[in-house]
C-alpha positions as CSV (number, residue, x, y, z in Angstrom):
1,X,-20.4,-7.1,-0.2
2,X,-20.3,-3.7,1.3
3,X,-17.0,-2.2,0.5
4,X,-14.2,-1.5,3.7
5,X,-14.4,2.3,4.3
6,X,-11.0,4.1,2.5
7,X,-8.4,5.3,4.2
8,X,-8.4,9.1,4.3
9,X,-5.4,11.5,4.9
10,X,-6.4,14.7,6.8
11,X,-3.0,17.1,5.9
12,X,-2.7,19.9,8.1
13,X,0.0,22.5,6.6
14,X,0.6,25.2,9.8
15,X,3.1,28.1,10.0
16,X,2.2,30.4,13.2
17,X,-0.9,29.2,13.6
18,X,-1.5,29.2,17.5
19,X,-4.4,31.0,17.5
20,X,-6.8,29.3,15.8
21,X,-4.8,26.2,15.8
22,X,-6.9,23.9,17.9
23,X,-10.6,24.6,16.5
24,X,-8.9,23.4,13.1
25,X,-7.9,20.3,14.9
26,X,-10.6,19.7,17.3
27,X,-13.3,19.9,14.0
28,X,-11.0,17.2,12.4
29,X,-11.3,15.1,15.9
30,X,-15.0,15.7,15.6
31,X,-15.6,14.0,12.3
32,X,-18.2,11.7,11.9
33,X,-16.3,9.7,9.6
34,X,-13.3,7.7,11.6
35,X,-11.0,6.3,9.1
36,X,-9.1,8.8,8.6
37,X,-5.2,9.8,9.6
38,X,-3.9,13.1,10.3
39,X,-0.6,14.8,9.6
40,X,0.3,17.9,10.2
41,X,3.0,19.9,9.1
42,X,4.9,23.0,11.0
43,X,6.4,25.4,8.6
44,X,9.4,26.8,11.6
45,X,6.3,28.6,13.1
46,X,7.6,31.0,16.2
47,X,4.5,31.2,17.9
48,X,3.5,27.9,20.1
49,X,2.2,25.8,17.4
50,X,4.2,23.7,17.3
51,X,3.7,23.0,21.1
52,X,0.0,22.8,20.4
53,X,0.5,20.8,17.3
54,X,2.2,17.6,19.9
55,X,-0.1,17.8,22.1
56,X,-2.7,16.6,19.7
57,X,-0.3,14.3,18.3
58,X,0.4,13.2,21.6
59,X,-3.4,12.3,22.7
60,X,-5.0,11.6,19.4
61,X,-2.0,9.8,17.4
62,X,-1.8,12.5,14.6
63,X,1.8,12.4,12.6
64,X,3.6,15.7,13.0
65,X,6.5,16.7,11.1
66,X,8.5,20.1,12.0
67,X,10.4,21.6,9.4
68,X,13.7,23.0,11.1
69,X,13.4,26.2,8.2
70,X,10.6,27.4,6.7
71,X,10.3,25.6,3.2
72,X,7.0,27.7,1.9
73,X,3.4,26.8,1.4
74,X,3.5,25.0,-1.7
75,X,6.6,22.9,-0.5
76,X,4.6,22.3,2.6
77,X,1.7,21.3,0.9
78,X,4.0,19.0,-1.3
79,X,5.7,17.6,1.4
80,X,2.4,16.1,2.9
81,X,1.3,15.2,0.3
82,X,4.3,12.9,-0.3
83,X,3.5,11.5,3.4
84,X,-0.2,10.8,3.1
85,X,-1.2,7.3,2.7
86,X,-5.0,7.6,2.4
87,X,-6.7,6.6,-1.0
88,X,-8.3,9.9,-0.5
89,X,-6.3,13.3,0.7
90,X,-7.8,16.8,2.2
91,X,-5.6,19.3,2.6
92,X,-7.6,21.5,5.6
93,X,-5.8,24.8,6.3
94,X,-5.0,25.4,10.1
95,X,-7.1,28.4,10.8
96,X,-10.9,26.9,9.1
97,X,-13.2,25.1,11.1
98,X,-14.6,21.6,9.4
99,X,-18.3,20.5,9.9
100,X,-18.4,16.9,11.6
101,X,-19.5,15.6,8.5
102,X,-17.6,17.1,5.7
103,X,-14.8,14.3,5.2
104,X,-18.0,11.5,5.4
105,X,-19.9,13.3,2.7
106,X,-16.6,13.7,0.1
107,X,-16.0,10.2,0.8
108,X,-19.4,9.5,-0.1
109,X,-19.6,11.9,-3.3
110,X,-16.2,10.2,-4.2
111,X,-17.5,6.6,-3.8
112,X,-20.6,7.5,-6.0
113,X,-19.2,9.2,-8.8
114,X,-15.4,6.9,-9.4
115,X,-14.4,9.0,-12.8
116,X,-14.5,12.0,-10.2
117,X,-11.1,13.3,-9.0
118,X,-11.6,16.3,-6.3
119,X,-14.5,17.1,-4.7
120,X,-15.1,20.5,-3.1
121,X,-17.6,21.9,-0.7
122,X,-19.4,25.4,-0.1
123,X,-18.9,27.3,3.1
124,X,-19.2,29.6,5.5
125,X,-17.2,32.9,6.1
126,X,-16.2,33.6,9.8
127,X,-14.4,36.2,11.4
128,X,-11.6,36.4,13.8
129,X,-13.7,35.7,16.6
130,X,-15.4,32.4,15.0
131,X,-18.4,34.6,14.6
132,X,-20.3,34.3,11.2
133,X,-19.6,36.9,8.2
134,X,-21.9,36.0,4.9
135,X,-22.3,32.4,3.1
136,X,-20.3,30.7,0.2
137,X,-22.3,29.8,-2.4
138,X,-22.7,28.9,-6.3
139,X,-23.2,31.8,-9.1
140,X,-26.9,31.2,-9.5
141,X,-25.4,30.7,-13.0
142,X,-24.3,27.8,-12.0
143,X,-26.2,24.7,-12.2
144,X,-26.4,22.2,-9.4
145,X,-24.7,19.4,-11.3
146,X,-23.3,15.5,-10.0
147,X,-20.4,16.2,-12.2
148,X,-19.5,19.0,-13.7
149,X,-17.0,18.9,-16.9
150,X,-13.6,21.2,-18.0
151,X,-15.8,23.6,-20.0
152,X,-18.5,23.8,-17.0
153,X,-15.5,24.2,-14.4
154,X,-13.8,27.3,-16.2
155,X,-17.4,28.6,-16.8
156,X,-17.8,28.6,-13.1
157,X,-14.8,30.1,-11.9
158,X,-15.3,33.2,-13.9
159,X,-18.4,33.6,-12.2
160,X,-16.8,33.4,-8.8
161,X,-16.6,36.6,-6.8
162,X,-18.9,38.5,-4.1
163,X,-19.4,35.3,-1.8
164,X,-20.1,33.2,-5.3
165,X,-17.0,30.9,-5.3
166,X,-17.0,27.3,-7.2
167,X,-13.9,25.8,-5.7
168,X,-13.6,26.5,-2.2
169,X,-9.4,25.2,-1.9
170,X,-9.1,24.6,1.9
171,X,-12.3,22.3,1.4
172,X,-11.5,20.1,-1.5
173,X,-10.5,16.4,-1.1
174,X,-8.5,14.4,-4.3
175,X,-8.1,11.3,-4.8
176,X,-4.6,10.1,-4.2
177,X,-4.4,8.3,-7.7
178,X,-4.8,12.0,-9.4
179,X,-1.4,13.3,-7.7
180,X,0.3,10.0,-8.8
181,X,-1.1,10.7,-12.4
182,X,-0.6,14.3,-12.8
183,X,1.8,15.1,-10.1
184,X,1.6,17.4,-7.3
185,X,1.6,21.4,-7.1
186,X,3.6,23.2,-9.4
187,X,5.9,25.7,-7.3
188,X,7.9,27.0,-10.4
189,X,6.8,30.4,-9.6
190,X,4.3,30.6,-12.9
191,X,1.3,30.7,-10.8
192,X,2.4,32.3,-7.7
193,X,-0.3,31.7,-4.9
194,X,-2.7,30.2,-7.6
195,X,-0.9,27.6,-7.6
196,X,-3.5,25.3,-5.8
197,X,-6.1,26.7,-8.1
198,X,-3.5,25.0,-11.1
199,X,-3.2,21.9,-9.4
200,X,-7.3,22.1,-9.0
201,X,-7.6,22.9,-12.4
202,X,-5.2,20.4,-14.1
203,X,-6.7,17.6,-12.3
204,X,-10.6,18.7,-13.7
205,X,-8.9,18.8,-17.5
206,X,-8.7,14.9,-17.1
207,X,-11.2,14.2,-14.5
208,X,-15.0,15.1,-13.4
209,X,-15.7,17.3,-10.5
210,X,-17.4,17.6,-7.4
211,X,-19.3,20.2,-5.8
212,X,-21.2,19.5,-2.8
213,X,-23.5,22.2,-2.6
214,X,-23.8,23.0,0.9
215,X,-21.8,24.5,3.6
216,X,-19.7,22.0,5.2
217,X,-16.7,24.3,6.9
218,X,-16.1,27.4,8.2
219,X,-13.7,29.4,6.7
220,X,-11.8,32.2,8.2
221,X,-10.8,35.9,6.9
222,X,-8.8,37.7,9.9
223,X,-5.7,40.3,9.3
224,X,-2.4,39.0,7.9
225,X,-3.7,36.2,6.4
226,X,-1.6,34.7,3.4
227,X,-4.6,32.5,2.5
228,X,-5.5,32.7,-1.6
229,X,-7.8,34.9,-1.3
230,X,-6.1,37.3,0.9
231,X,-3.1,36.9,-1.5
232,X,-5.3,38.1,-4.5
233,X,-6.5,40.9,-2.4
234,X,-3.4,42.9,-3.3
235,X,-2.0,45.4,-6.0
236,X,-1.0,43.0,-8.7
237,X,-2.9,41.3,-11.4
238,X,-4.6,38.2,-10.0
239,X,-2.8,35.1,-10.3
240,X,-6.1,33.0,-11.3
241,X,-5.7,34.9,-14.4
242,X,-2.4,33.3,-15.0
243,X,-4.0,29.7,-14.7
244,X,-6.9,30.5,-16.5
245,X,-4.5,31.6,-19.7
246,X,-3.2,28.5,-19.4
247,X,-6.0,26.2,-19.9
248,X,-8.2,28.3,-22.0
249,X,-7.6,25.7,-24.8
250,X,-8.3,22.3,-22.8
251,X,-11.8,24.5,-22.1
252,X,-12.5,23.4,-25.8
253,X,-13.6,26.1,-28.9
254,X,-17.1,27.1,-27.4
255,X,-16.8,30.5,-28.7
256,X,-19.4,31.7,-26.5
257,X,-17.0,30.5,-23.4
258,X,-13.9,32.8,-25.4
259,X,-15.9,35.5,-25.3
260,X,-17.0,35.2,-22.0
261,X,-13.8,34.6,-20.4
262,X,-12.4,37.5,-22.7
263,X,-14.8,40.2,-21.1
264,X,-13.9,38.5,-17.7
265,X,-10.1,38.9,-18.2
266,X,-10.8,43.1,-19.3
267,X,-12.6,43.5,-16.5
268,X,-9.8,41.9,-14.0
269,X,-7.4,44.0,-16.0
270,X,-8.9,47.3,-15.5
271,X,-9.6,47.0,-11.8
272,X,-6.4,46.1,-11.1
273,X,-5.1,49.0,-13.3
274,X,-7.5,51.2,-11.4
275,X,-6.1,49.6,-8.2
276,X,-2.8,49.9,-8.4
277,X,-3.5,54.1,-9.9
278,X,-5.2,54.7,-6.2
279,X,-1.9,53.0,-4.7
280,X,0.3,55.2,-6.7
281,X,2.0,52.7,-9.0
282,X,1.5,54.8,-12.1
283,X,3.7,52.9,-14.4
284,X,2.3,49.5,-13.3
285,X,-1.2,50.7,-14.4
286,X,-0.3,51.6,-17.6
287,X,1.1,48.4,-18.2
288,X,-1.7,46.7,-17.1
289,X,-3.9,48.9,-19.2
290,X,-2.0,47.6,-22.0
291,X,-3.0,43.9,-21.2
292,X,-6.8,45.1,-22.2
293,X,-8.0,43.3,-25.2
294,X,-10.3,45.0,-27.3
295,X,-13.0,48.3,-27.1
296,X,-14.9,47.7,-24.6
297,X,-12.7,50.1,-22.2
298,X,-11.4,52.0,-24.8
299,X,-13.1,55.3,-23.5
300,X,-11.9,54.4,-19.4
301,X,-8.7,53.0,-20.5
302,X,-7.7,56.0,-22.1
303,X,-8.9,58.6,-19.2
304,X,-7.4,56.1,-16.8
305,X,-3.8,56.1,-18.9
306,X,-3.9,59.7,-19.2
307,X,-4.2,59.8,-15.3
308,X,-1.7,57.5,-15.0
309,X,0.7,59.8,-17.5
310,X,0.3,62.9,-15.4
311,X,0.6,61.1,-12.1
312,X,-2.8,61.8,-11.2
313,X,-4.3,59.4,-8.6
314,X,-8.1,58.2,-8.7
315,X,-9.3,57.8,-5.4
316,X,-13.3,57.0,-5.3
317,X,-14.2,58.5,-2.0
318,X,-11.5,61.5,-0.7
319,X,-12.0,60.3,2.6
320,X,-11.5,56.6,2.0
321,X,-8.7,55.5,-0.1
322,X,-9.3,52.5,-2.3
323,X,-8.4,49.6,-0.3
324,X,-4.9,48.8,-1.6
325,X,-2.9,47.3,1.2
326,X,-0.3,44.4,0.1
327,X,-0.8,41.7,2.7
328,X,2.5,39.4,4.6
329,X,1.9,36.0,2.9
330,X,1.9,33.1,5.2
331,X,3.6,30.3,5.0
């Protein structure tokens, strides 16, 4: 007997969205697979999306809620998740673009693999325009796995960077049971705008992952974005690092993997040192210097201190300063 296709909830978190607002929605009412609800959040957006937001919930029958204040992202993203009904839940962020087929082929993965918890996607980058910037793809490191395990999951992510990115957040879908087993995202402050990455992370400690490896959405860098990525673009120490700290242990004693992630957590931590030296945070560097464990920048740690000491910035290139801005976060 062929088995009645699940219910999926499509969760749409949106604070001043209008521009992009309605290719997010119109790729959700493109999807091959039909099953499916949609909610949609506003975050006390000024801008019209709200308006836009009713009219799709007016002609296609999406739930919309309106939050009278603006309770942040992560409360957002909570918040929907706390309305969605679907055995299966995708939190798609209101500026991407979703291929027709990405929400049938993560129900599918999910279906064929039932230990697996979240399953994520690759992608493709866009610009403000909608026109197309570079490809998402896997760390040729990383194997092309039906599962992938804790240990190959923290592996992975410290091989993401320069268009080589494991977990791709705004496409991953969960299965509903995981929130009701580990709960939903942790907006303590402890992980700052990693905290999706946590909640991504906490769930692969218990349960198998996904990856499907090819492009199913588009996602979009423009100016003032308050996406994760754009958040971890800025002067202070990257926030993945935080959750990566925190779950070094359940990666298991694979020394090989300590190392590795040791080396990866220098590296992070003398960028960002060098960073925040070209943005004229002096004292900040040094303390991040001190973060460094080990030799192997022993020699640059030390010239880089002693420029931070004497208030000497580092700039690469005289003419262009090392790019330092600290983005508005959205919400």
């Amino acid at each position: 007997m062929t088995r009645e296709a699940p219910l999926v909830s499509i969760c749409v978190p949106s604070y001043n969205s209008a521009r992009y607002l309605r290719y997010t929605l119109d790729s959700i009412v493109c999807q091959s697979y039909r099953n499916i609800e949609v909610i949609i959040s506003d975050n006390a957006s000024t801008d019209g999306s709200v308006a836009i937001a009713k009219e799709y919930a007016e002609r296609h029958g999406f739930r919309l809620i309106v939050n009278e204040k603006n309770i942040g992202a992560g409360n957002n993203w909570n918040l929907l998740i706390g309305q969605a009904r679907g055995e299966f839940l995708a939190i798609y962020h209101s500026d991407d673009v979703y291929g027709p087929e990405i929400v049938e082929q993560s129900v599918a993965a999910l279906l064929r693999e039932p230990r697996a918890g979240l399953v994520g996607t690759l992608a493709t980058v866009i610009d403000e325009n909608g026109d197309e910037v570079s490809p998402i793809l896997l760390h040729p490191e990383v194997p092309e796995l039906p599962c992938y395990g804790f240990p190959e999951v923290f592996r992975a992510v410290l091989r993401d960077g320069a268009g080589r990115i494991f977990l791709v957040t705004p496409s991953i879908m969960v299965r509903r049971s995981c929130y009701q087993e580990l709960g939903i995202l942790d907006n303590s402050g402890r992980f700052r705008s990693a905290a999706d990455y946590e909640m991504w992370f906490r769930i692969a400690a218990r349960h198998p992952v996904i990856v499907i490896p090819r492009p199913l959405m588009r996602y979009r860098v423009h100016q003032g974005q308050g996406s994760e990525q754009e958040l971890r673009r800025n002067v202070a120490l990257p926030d993945i690092v935080s959750v990566l700290d925190a779950y070094l242990d359940a990666a298991g004693d694979d020394a090989a993997l300590r190392a590795e992630y040791r080396r990866y957590r220098n590296r992070v931590c003398f960028k960002t040192a060098l960073k925040q030296n070209c943005c004229g945070e002096f004292r900040r560097s040094l303390d991040t210097i001190g973060l460094i464990d080990g030799t192997s920048y022993a020699v640059a740690g030390a010239a880089l201190g002693f420029a931070n000491r004497l208030h000497l910035n580092l700039r690469i290139w005289p003419a262009r300063p090392w790019p330092c801005r600290v983005p508005r976060g959205r919400n």
